[in-house]
PAROLUM-539901 format. One record per residue (C-alpha): residue number from 1; residue in one letter; chain; z, y, x. Coordinates in Angstrom, 2 decimals. Example, Ala and Ser with C-alpha at 12.3 -4.5 7.8 and 13.67 -1.06 7.14 Angstrom:
site drenvex = 1	fipa = A	dogu = A	up = 7.80	north = -4.50	east = 12.30
site drenvex = 2	fipa = S	dogu = A	up = 7.14	north = -1.06	east = 13.67
END
This chain:
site drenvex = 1	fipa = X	dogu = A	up = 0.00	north = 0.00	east = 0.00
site drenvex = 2	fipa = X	dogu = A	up = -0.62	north = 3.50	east = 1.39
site drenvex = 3	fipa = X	dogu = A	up = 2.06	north = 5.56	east = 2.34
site drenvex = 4	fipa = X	dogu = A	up = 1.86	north = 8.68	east = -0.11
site drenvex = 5	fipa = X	dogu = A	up = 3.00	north = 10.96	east = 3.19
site drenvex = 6	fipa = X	dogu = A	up = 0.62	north = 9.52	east = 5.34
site drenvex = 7	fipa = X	dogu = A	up = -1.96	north = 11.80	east = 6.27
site drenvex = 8	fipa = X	dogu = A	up = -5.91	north = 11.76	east = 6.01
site drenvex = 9	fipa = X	dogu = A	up = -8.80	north = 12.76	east = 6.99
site drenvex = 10	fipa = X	dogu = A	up = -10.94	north = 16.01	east = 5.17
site drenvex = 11	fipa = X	dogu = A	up = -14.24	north = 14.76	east = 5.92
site drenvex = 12	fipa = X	dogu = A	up = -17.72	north = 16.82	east = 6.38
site drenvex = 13	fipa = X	dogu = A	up = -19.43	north = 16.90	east = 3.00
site drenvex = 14	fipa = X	dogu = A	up = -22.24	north = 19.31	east = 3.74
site drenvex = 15	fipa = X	dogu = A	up = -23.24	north = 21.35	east = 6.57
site drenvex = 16	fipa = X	dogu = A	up = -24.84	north = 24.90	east = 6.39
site drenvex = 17	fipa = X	dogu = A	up = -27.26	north = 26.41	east = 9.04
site drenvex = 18	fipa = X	dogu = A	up = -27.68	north = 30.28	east = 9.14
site drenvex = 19	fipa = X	dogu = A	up = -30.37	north = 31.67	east = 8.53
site drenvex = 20	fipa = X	dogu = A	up = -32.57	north = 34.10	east = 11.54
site drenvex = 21	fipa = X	dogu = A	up = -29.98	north = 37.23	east = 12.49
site drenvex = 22	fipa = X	dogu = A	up = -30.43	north = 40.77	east = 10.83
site drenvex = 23	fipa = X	dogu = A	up = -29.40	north = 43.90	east = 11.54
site drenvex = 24	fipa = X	dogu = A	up = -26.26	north = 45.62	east = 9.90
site drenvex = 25	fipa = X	dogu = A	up = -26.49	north = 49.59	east = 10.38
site drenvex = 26	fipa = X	dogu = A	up = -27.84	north = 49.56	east = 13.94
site drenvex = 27	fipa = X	dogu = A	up = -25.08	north = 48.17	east = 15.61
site drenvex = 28	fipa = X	dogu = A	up = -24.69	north = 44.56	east = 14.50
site drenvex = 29	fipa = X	dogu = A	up = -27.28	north = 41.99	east = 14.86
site drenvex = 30	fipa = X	dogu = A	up = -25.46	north = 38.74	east = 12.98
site drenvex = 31	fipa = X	dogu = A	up = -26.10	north = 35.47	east = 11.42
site drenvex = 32	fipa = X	dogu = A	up = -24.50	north = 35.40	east = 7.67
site drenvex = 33	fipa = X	dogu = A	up = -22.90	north = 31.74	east = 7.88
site drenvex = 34	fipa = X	dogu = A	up = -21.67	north = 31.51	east = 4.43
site drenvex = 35	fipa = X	dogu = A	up = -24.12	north = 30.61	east = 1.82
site drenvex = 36	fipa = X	dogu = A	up = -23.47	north = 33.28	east = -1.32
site drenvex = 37	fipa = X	dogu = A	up = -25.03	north = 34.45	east = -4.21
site drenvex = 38	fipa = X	dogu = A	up = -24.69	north = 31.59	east = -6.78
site drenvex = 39	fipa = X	dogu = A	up = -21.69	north = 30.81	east = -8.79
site drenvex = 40	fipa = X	dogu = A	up = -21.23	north = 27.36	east = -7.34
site drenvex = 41	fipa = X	dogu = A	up = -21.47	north = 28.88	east = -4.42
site drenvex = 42	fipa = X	dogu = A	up = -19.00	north = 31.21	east = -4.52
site drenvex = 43	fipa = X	dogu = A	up = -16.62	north = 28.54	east = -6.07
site drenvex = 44	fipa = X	dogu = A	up = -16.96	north = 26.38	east = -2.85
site drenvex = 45	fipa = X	dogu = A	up = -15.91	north = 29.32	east = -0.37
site drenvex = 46	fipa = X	dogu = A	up = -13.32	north = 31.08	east = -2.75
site drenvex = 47	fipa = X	dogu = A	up = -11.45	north = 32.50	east = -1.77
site drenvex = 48	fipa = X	dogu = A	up = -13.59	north = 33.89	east = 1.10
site drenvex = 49	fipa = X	dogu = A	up = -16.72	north = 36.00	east = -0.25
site drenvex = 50	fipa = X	dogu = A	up = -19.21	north = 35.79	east = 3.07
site drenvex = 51	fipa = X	dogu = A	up = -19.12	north = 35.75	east = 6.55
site drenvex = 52	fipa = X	dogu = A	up = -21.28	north = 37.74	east = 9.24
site drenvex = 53	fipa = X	dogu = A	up = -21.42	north = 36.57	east = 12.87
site drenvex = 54	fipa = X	dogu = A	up = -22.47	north = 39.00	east = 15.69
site drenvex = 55	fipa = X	dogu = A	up = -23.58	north = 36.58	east = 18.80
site drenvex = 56	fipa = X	dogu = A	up = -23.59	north = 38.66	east = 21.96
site drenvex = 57	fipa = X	dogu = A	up = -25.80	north = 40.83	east = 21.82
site drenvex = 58	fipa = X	dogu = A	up = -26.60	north = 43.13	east = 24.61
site drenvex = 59	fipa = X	dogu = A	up = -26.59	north = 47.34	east = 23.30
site drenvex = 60	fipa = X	dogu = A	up = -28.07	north = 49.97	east = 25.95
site drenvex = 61	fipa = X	dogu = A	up = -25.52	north = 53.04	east = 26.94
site drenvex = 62	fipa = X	dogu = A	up = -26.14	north = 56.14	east = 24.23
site drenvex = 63	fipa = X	dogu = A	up = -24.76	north = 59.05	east = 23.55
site drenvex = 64	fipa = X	dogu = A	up = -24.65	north = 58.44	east = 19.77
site drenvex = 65	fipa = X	dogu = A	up = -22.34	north = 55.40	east = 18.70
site drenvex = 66	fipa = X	dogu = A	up = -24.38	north = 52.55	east = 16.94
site drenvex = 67	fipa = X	dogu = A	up = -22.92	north = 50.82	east = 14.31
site drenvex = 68	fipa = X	dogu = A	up = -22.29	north = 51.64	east = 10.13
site drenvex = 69	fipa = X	dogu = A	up = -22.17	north = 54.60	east = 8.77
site drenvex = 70	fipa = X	dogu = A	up = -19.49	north = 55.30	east = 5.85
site drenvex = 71	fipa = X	dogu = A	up = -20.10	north = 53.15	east = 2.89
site drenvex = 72	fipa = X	dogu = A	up = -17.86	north = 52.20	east = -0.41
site drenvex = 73	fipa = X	dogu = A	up = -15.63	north = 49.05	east = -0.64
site drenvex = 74	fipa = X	dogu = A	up = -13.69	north = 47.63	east = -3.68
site drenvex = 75	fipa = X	dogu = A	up = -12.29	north = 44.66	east = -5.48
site drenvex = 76	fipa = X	dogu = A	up = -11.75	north = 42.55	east = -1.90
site drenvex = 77	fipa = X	dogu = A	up = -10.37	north = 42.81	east = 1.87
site drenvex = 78	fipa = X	dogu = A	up = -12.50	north = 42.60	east = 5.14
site drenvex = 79	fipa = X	dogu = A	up = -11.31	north = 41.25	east = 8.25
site drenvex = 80	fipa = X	dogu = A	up = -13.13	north = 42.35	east = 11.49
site drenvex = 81	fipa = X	dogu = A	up = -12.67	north = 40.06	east = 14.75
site drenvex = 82	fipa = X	dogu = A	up = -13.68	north = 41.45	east = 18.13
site drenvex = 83	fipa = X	dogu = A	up = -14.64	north = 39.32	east = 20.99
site drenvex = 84	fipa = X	dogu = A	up = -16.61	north = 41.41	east = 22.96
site drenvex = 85	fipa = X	dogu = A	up = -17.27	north = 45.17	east = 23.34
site drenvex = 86	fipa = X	dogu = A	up = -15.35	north = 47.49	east = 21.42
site drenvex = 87	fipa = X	dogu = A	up = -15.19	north = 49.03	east = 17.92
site drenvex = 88	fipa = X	dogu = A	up = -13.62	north = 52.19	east = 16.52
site drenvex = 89	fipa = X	dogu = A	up = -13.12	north = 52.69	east = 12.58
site drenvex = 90	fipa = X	dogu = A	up = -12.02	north = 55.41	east = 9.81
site drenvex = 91	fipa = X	dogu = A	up = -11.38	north = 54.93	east = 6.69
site drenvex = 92	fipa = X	dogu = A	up = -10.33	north = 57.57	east = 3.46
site drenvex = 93	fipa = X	dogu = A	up = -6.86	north = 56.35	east = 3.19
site drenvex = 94	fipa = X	dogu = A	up = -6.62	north = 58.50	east = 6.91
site drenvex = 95	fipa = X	dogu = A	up = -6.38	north = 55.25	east = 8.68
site drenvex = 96	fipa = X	dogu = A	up = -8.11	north = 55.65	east = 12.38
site drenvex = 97	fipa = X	dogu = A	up = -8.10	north = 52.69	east = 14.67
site drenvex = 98	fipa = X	dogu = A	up = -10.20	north = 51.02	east = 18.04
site drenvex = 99	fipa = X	dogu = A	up = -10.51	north = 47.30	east = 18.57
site drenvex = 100	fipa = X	dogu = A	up = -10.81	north = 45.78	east = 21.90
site drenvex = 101	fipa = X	dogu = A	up = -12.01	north = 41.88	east = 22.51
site drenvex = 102	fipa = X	dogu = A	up = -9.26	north = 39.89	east = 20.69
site drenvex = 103	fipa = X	dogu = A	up = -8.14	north = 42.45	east = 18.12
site drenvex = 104	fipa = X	dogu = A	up = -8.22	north = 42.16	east = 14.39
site drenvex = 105	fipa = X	dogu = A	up = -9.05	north = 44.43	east = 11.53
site drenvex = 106	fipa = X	dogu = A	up = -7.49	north = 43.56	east = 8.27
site drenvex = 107	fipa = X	dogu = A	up = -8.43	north = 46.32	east = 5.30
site drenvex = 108	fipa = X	dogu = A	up = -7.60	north = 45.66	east = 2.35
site drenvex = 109	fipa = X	dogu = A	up = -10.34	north = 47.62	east = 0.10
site drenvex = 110	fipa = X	dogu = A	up = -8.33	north = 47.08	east = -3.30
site drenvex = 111	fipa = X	dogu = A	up = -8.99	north = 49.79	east = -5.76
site drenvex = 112	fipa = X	dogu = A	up = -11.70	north = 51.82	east = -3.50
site drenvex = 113	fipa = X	dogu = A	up = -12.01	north = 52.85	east = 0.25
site drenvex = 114	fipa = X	dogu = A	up = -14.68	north = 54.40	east = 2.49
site drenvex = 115	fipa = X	dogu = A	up = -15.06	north = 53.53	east = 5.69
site drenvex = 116	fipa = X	dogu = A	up = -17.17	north = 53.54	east = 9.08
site drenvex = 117	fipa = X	dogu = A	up = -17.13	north = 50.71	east = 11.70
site drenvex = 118	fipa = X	dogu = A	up = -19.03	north = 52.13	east = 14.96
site drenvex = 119	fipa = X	dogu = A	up = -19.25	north = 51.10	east = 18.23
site drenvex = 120	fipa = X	dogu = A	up = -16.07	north = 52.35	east = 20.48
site drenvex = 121	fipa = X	dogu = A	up = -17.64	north = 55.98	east = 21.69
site drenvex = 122	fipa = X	dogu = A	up = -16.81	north = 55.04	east = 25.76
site drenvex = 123	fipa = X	dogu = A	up = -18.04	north = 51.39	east = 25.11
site drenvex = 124	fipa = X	dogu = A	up = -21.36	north = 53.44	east = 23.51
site drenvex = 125	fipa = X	dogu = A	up = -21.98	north = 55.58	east = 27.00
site drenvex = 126	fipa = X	dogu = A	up = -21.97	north = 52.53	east = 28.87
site drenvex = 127	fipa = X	dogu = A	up = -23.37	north = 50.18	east = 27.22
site drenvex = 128	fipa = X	dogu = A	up = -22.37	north = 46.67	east = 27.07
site drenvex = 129	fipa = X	dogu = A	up = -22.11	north = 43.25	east = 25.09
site drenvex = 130	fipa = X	dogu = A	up = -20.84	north = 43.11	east = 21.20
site drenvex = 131	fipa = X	dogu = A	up = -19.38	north = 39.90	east = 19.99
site drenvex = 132	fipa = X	dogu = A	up = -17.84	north = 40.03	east = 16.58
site drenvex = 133	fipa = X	dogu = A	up = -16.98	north = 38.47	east = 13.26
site drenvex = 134	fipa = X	dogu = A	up = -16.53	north = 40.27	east = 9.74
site drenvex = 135	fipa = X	dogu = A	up = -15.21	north = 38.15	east = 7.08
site drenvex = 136	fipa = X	dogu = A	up = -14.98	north = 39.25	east = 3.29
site drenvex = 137	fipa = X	dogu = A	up = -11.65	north = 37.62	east = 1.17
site drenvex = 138	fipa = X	dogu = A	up = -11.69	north = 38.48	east = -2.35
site drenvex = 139	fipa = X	dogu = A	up = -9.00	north = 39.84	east = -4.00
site drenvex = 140	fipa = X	dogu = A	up = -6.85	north = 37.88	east = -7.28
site drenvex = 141	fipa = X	dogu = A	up = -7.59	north = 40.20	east = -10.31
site drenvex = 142	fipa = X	dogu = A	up = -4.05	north = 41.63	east = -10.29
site drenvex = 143	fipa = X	dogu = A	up = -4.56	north = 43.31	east = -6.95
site drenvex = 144	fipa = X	dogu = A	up = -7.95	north = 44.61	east = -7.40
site drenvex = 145	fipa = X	dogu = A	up = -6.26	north = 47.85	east = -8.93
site drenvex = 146	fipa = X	dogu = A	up = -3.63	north = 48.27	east = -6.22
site drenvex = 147	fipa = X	dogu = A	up = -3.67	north = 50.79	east = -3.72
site drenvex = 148	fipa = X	dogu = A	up = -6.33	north = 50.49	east = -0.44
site drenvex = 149	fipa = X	dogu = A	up = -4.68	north = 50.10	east = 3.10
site drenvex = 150	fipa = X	dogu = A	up = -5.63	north = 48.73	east = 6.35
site drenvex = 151	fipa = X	dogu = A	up = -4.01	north = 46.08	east = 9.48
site drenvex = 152	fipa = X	dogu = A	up = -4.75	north = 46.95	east = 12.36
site drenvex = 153	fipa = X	dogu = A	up = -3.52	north = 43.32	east = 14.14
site drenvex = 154	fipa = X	dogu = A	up = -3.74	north = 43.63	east = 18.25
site drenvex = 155	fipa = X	dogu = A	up = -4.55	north = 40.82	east = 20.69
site drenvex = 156	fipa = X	dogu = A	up = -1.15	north = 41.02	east = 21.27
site drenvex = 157	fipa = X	dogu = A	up = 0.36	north = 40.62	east = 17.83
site drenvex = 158	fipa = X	dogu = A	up = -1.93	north = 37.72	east = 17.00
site drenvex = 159	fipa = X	dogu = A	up = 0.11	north = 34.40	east = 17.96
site drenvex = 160	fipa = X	dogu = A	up = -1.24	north = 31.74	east = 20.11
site drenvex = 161	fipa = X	dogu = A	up = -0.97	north = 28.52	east = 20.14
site drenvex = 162	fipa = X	dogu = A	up = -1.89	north = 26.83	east = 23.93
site drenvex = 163	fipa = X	dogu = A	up = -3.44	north = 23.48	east = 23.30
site drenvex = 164	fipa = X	dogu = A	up = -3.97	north = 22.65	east = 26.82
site drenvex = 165	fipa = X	dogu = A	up = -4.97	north = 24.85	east = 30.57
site drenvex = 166	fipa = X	dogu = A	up = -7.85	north = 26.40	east = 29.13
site drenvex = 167	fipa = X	dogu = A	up = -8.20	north = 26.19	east = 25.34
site drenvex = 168	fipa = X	dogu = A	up = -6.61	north = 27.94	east = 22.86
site drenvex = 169	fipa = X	dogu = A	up = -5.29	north = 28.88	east = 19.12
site drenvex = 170	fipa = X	dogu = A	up = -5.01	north = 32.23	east = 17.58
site drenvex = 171	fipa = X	dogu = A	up = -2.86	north = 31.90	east = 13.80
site drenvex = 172	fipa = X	dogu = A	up = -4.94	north = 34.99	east = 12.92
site drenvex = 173	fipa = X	dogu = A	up = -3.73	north = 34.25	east = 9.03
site drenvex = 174	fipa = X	dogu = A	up = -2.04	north = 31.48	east = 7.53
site drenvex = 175	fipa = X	dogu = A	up = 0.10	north = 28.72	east = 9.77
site drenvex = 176	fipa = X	dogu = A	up = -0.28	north = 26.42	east = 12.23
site drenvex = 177	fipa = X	dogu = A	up = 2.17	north = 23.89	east = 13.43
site drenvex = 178	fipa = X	dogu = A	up = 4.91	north = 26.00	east = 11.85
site drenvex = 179	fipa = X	dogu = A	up = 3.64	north = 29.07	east = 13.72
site drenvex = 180	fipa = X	dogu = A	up = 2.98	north = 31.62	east = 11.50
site drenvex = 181	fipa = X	dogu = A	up = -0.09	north = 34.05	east = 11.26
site drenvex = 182	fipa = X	dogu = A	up = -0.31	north = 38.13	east = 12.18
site drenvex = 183	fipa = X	dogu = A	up = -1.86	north = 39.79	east = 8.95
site drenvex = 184	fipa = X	dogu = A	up = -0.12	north = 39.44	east = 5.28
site drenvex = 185	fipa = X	dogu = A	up = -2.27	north = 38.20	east = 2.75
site drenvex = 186	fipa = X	dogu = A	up = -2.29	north = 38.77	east = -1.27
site drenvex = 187	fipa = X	dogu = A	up = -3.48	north = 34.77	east = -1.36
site drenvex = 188	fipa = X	dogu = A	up = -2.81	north = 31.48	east = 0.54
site drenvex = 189	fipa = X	dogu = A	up = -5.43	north = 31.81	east = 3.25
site drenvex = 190	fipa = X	dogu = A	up = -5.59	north = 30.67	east = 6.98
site drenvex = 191	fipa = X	dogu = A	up = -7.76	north = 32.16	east = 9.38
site drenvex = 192	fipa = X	dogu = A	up = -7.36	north = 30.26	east = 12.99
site drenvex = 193	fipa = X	dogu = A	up = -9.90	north = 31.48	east = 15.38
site drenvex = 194	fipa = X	dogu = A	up = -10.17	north = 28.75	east = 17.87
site drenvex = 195	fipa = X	dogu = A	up = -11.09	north = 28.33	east = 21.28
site drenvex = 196	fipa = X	dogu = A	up = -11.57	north = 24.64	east = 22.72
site drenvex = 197	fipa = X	dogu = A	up = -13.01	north = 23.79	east = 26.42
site drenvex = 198	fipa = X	dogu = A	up = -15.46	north = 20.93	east = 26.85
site drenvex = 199	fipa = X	dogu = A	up = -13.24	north = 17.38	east = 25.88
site drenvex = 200	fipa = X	dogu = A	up = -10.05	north = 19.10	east = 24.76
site drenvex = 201	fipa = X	dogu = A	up = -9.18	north = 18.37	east = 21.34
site drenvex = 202	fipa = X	dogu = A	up = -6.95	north = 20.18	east = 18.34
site drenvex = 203	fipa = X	dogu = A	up = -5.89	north = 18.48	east = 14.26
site drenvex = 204	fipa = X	dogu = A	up = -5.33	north = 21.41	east = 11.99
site drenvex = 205	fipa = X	dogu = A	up = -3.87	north = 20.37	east = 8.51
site drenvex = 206	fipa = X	dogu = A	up = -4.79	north = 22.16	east = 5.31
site drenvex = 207	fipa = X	dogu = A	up = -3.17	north = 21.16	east = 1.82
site drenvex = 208	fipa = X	dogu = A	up = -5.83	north = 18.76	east = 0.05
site drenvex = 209	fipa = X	dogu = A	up = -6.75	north = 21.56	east = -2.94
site drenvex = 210	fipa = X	dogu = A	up = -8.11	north = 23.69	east = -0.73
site drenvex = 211	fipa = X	dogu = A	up = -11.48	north = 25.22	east = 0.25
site drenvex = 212	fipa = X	dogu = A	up = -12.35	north = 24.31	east = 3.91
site drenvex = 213	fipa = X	dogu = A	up = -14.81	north = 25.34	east = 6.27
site drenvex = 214	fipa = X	dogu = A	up = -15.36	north = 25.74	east = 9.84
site drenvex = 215	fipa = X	dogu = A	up = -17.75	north = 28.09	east = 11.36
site drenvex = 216	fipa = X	dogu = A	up = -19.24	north = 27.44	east = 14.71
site drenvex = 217	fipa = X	dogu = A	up = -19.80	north = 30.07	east = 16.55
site drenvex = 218	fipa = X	dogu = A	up = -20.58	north = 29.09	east = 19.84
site drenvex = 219	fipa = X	dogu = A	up = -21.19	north = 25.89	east = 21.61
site drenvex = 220	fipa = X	dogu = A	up = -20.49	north = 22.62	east = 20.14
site drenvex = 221	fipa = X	dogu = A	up = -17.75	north = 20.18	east = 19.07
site drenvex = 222	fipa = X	dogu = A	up = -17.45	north = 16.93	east = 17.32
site drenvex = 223	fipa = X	dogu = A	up = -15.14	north = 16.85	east = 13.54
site drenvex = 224	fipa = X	dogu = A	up = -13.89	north = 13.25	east = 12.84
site drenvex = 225	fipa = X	dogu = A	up = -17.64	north = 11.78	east = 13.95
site drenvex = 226	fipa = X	dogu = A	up = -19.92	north = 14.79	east = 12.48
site drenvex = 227	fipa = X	dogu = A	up = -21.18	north = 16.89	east = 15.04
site drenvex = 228	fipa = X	dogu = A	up = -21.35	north = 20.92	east = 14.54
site drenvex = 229	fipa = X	dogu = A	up = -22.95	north = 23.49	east = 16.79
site drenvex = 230	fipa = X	dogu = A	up = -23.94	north = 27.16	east = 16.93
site drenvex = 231	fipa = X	dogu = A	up = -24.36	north = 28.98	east = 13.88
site drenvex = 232	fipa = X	dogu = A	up = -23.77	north = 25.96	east = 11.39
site drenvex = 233	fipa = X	dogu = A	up = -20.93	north = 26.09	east = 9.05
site drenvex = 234	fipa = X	dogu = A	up = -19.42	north = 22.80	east = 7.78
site drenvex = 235	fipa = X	dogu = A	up = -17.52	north = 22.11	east = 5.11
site drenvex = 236	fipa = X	dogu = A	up = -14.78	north = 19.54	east = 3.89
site drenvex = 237	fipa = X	dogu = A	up = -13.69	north = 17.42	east = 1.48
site drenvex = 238	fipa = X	dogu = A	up = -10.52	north = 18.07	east = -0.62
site drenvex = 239	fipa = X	dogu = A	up = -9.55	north = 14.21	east = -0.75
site drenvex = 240	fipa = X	dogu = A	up = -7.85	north = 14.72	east = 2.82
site drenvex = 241	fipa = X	dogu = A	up = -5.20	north = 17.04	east = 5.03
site drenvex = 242	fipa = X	dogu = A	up = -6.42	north = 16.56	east = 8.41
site drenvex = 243	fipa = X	dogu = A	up = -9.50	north = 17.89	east = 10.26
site drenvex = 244	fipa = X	dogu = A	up = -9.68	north = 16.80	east = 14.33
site drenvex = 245	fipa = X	dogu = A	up = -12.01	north = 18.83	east = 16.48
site drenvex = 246	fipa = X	dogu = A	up = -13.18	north = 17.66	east = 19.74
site drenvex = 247	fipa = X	dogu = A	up = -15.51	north = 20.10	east = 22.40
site drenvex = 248	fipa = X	dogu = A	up = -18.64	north = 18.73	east = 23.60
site drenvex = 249	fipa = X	dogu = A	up = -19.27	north = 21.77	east = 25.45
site drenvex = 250	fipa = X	dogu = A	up = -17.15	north = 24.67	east = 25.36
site drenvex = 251	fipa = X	dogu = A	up = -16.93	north = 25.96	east = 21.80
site drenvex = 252	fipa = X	dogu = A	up = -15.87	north = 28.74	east = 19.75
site drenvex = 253	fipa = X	dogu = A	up = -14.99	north = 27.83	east = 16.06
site drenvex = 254	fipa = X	dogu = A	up = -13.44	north = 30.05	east = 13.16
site drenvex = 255	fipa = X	dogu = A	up = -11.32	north = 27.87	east = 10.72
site drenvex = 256	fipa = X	dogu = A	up = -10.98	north = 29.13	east = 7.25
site drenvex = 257	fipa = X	dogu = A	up = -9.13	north = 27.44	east = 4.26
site drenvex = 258	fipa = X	dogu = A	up = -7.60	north = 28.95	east = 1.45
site drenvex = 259	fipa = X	dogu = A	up = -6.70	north = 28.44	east = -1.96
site drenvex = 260	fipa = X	dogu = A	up = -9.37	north = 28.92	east = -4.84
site drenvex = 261	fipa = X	dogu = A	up = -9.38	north = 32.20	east = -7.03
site drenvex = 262	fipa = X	dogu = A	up = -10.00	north = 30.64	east = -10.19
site drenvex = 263	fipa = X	dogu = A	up = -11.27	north = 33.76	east = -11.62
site drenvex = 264	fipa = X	dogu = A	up = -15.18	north = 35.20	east = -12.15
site drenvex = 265	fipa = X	dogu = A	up = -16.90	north = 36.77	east = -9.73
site drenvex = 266	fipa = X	dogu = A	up = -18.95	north = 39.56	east = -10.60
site drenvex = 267	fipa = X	dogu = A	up = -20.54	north = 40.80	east = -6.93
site drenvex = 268	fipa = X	dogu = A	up = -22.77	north = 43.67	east = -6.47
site drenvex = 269	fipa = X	dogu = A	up = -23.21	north = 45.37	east = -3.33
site drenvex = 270	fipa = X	dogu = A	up = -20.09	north = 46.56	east = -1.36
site drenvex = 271	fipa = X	dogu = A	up = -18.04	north = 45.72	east = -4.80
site drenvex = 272	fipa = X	dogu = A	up = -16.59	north = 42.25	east = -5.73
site drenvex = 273	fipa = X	dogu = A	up = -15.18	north = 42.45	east = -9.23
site drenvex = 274	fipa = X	dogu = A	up = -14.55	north = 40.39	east = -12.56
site drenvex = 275	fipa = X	dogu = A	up = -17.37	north = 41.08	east = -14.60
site drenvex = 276	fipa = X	dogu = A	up = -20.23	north = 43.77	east = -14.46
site drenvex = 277	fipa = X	dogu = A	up = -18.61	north = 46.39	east = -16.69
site drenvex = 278	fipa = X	dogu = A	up = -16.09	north = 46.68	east = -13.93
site drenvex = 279	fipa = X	dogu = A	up = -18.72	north = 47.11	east = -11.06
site drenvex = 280	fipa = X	dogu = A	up = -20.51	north = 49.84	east = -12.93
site drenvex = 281	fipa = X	dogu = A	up = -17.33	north = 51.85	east = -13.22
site drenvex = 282	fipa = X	dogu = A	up = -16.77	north = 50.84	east = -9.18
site drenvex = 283	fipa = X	dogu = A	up = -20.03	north = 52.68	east = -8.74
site drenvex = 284	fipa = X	dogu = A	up = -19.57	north = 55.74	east = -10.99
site drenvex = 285	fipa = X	dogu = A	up = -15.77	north = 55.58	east = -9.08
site drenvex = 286	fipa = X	dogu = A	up = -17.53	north = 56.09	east = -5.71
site drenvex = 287	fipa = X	dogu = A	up = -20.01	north = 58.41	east = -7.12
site drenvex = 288	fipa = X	dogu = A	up = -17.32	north = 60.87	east = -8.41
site drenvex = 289	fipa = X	dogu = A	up = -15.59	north = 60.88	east = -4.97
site drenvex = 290	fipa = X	dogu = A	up = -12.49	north = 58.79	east = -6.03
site drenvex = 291	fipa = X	dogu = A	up = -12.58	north = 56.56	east = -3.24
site drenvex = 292	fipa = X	dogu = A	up = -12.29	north = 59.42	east = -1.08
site drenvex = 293	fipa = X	dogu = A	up = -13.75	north = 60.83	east = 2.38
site drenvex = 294	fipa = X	dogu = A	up = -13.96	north = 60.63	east = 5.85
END
C-alpha cells in the first residue's frame, strides 16, 4: 500500500518552445515563454499572466537610455529580474529605483500605475550586455482595487540557498526547504530562480494543486527523464510534489508554481481584469490621468 506521506513525482506533461524574440520599447529583445491568449491557457499558468525573457543581448553606448517609455498598468503585479546590465525605473506612486545583475523588481500595479523601465543611464554611456526576466502575476479580484506600490528586492535581500561549490538557489518568492522568499505576495506563489552547473542536481517540492512550470533560460538540464533546454518552458502534472532537475550543461532555470485564481480573466493590453466592462473603465481611468504621472 502506498504511504499517503510519501512523496512523488510532478511529471512533464507538455513542453512549450518560444517563439523568434521581439523587441519591447527599444531596449528589450525577449522570447515570451508563456503561451497566453486563450482561456485554457490562461487557466494552466494562473496565477502567472506571461513571461518575457531578455537573452543577452549586446546594446551599443548612447547618450539616450533605451528601454520603455511610461505606459499604464492595472489589475496585476510585474516582477522584473536582472541578470545582466542594469535598469533604472519610475513609477506615479513616486517610487524611483536602479537594478543591478541579481536584483528584483516587485510592483504591484493594483488599482492603476504608470511607469518607465529604461536602461540604467551610466550602463547606457557605456554600453554593455542586458539579461533580464519580466514576469506578470495576476492579481485575486479583491486586490485589484487596492492601492499600487512597488518592491524593490536587492541581490542582497533575496535568500540563497547553496546546493553545492558552484550552483545555486535564489527563494525569490515562495519557500524552499523552509527558507523563505524576499517579496510578499497577495497569493501562494513561488518564484525560485535557479542556477545549476553541469551534473549538479536540486528536488523542489510544490503542493500537488498547483500550477507548475519551469522556464529554461539558458543551457540545459534533465527533469525526472524529460530533457529541457533554452527557451522551452515545461510544464507539470498536478498528480505529484516533487520535480528533480539535473544540468547537462550549465543551466539557468526560473521555477514558478502557484496556486490557481479561480476567477475570469478579462486581458487587454497593459490591463488584466474580470470582465471587459472593467477594462474599458481601466482605459478611460488612464485616459483621465487617475493613474497618475511621472
Amino acid at each position: 500500500m502506498e504511504d499517503n506521506n510519501m512523496k512523488t513525482v510532478k511529471h512533464v506533461t507538455d513542453i512549450y518552445k518560444a517563439p523568434a524574440p521581439h523587441m519591447v520599447g527599444d531596449g528589450f529583445r525577449v522570447h515570451s515563454v508563456l503561451p497566453g491568449g486563450t482561456r485554457n491557457e490562461h487557466n494552466r499558468v494562473s496565477p502567472f499572466i506571461l513571461m518575457d525573457y531578455g537573452a543577452p543581448s549586446y546594446f551599443p553606448p548612447t547618450n539616450r537610455p533605451r528601454g520603455v517609455d511610461q505606459h499604464p498598468h492595472k489589475g496585476f503585479e510585474t516582477v522584473t529580474v536582472v541578470y545582466q546590465g542594469a535598469l533604472e525605473h519610475r513609477d506615479s506612486t513616486g517610487s524611483y529605483g536602479k537594478l543591478a545583475p541579481g536584483d528584483v523588481q516587485w510592483m504591484t500595479a493594483a488599482n492603476g500605475i504608470v511607469h518607465e523601465e529604461k536602461h540604467e543611464t551610466e550602463f547606457s554611456t557605456k554600453g554593455g550586455k542586458v539579461e533580464m526576466a519580466q514576469l506578470w502575476v495576476n492579481l485575486p479580484k479583491e486586490y485589484k482595487s487596492h492601492q499600487p506600490h512597488y518592491q524593490n528586492l536587492t541581490k542582497a535581500e533575496i535568500p540563497v540557498v547553496q546546493l553545492s561549490d558552484n550552483s545555486y538557489l535564489r527563494v525569490i518568492a515562495g519557500e524552499f526547504n523552509g527558507q523563505k522568499g524576499a517579496a510578499s505576495t497577495y497569493s501562494p506563489v513561488n518564484v525560485l530562480d535557479v542556477q545549476l552547473k553541469q551534473g549538479d542536481t536540486v528536488t523542489a517540492s510544490f503542493p500537488a494543486h498547483f500550477n507548475t512550470m519551469a522556464v529554461v533560460m539558458q543551457g540545459k538540464a534533465d527533469f525526472d527523464g524529460t530533457a529541457g533546454t533554452a527557451v522551452e518552458t515545461l510544464f507539470f502534472d498536478k498528480n505529484g510534489t516533487d520535480i528533480t532537475i539535473t544540468a547537462n550543461e550549465d543551466a539557468s532555470i526560473l521555477l514558478l508554481s502557484g496556486e490557481p485564481i479561480d476567477e475570469p480573466i478579462f486581458a487587454y493590453g497593459p490591463f488584466v481584469m474580470n470582465n471587459e466592462e472593467e477594462i474599458v473603465q481601466a482605459i478611460e481611468d488612464y485616459n483621465a490621468g487617475k493613474m497618475g504621472f511621472l
